[in-house]
VOTIKOL-656152 format. One record per residue (C-alpha): residue in one letter; x, y, z. Coordinates in steps of 0.2 Angstrom, whole numbers, padded with zeros to 4 digits, always signed. Layout:
// residues N
AXYZ
...
This chain:
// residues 125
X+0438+0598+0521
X+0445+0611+0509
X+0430+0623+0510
X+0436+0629+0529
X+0417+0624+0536
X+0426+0612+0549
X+0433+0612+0566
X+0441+0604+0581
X+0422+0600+0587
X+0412+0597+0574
X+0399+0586+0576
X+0394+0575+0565
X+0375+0569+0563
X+0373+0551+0568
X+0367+0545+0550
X+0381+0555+0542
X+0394+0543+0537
X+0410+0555+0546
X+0401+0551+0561
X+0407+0534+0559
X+0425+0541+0553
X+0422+0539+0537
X+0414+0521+0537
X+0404+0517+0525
X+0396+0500+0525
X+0413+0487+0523
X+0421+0501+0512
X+0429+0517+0522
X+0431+0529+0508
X+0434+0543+0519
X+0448+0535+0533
X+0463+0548+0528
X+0451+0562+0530
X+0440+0559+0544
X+0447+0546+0555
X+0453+0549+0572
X+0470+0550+0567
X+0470+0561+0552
X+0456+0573+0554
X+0464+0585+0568
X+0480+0584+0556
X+0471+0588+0541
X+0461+0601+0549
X+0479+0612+0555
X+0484+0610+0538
X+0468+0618+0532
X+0470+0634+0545
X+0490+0636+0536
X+0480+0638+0519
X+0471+0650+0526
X+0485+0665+0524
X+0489+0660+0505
X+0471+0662+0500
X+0471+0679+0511
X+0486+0683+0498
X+0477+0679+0485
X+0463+0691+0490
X+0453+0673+0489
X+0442+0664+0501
X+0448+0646+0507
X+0437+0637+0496
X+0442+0648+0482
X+0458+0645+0483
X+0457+0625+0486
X+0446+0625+0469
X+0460+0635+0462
X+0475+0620+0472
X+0462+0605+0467
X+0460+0613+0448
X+0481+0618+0446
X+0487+0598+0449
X+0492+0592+0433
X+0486+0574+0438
X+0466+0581+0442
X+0457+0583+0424
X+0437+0587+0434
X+0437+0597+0449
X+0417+0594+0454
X+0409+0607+0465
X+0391+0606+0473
X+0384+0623+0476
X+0364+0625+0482
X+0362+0642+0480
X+0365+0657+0464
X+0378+0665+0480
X+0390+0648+0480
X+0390+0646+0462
X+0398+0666+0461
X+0407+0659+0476
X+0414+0644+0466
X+0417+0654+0449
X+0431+0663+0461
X+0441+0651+0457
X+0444+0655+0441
X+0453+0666+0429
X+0469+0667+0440
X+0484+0656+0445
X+0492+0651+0459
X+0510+0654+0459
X+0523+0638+0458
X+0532+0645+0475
X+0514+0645+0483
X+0508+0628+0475
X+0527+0622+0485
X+0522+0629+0500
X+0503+0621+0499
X+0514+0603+0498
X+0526+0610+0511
X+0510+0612+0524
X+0503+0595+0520
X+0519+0588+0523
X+0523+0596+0540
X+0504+0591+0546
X+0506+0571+0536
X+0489+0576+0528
X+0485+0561+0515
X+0482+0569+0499
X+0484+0555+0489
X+0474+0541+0498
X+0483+0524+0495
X+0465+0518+0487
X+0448+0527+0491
X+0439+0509+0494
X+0448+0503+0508
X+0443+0488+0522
């Protein structure tokens, strides 16, 4: 969500779980970030981001490496990467800091959009 590669109307693939809002058999890992009700919320918050990584001189997934990596309560970011290109795009992330007025503001945008960044449990009913 993060990485800026979603939209309004994406589509997803019928056998990819989002399709189904996040369902995954009885478990619904993914509710607070794909289901009907957070996912257009999530998704404004995403485009507020965008301006901060732009001041950063950063790309959005850069820069949510850079949020995700900052938290004092995250100890593993883990990245996937394909290609030699997304793992230069995913070392970007480091070597630098976000300031404590920007990480602030990151909390203010989730805030103002009720984007769920602390799921109440991943494995859900």
């Amino acid at each position: 969500m993060l990485s800026g590669a979603f939209h309004a109307g994406v589509q997803f693939e019928e056998n990819d779980r989002r399709s189904k809002a996040g369902n995954l058999g009885s478990l619904n890992p993914f509710r607070s970030l794909f289901g009907p009700e957070h996912f257009p919320r999530n998704l404004a918050a995403v485009e507020q981001l965008r301006p901060l990584a732009t001041k950063y001189g950063k790309s959005l997934p850069q820069f949510a490496l850079r949020w995700t990596l900052s938290n004092p309560v995250v100890s593993t970011a883990l990245v996937g990467f394909r290609t030699p290109a997304e793992v230069s795009e995913n070392r970007g992330a480091l070597g630098w800091e976000i300031s404590s007025a920007d990480m602030a503001e990151v909390d203010a945008i989730f805030a103002r959009h009720g984007a769920v960044t602390v799921p109440p449990g991943w494995l859900e009913d």
